[in-house]
C-alpha positions in Angstrom: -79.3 34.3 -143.8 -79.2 37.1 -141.7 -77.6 37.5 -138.4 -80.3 38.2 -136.4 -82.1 34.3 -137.7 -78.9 32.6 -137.4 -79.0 29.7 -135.5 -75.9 27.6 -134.7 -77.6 24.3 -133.9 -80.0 24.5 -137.2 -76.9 25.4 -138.9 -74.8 22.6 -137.0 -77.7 19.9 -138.6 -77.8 20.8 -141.8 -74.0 20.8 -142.3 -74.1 17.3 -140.6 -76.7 16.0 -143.1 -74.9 17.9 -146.2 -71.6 15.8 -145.1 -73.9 12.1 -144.5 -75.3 13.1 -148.4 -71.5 13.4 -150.0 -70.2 10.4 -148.1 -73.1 8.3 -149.5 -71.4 9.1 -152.8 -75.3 8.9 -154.4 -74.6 12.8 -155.8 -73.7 14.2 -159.1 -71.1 15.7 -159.5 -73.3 19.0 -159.5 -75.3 18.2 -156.7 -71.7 17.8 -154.7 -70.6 20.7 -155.4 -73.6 22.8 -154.6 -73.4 20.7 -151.4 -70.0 21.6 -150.5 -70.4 25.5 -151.4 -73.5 25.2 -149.4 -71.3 23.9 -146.7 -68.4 25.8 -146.8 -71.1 28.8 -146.4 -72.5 27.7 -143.4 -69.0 26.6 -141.7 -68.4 30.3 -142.0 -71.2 31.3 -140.7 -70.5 28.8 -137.5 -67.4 30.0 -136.9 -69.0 33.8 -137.1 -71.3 32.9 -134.5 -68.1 30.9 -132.5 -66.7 33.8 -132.5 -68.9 36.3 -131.8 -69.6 34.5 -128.9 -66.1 33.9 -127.8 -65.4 38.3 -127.7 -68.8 38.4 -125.9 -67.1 36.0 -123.3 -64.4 38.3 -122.7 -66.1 41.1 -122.4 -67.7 39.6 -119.6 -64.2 38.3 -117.5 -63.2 41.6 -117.6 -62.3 42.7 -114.6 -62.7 46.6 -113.3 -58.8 47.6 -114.5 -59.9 45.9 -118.3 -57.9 43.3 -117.8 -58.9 39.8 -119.2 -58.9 37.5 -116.6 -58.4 34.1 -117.3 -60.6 31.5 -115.8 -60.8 27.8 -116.7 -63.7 27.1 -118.4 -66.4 24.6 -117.2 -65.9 20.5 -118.4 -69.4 19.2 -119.4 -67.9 15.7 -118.0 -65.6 15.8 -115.5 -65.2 11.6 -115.8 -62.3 12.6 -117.8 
């Protein structure tokens, strides 16, 4: 998959239905293991795009010296 189709929340899915297929415990041994490559593959590619994401972030709080300046970052719930 290239960078430019990547998409985190297509990627996010699929990982979530690989893991729901190996807990079932209905897959070869094969099939588990194509599963788990499959997922260890797109873990990586998550975490690519998590932090790609995150430098992009800090290149925006820079301030006008190029210091990093450190801001809490928004709570989706604030309910605690």
């Amino acid at each position: 998959m290239s960078a430019e189709n990547f998409n985190f929340e297509t990627s996010l899915q699929q990982l979530e239905q690989l893991v729901q297929q190996m807990e079932q415990g209905n897959l070869s041994l094969e099939e588990s293991m194509q599963a788990f490559e499959k997922g260890v593959a797109l873990t990586r590619e998550c975490q690519n795009a998590l932090d790609k994401a995150e430098q992009k972030v800090q290149v925006l709080m820079q301030d006008s010296n190029g210091k990093l300046q450190e801001k809490p970052f928004p709570s989706a719930s604030t309910d605690g």
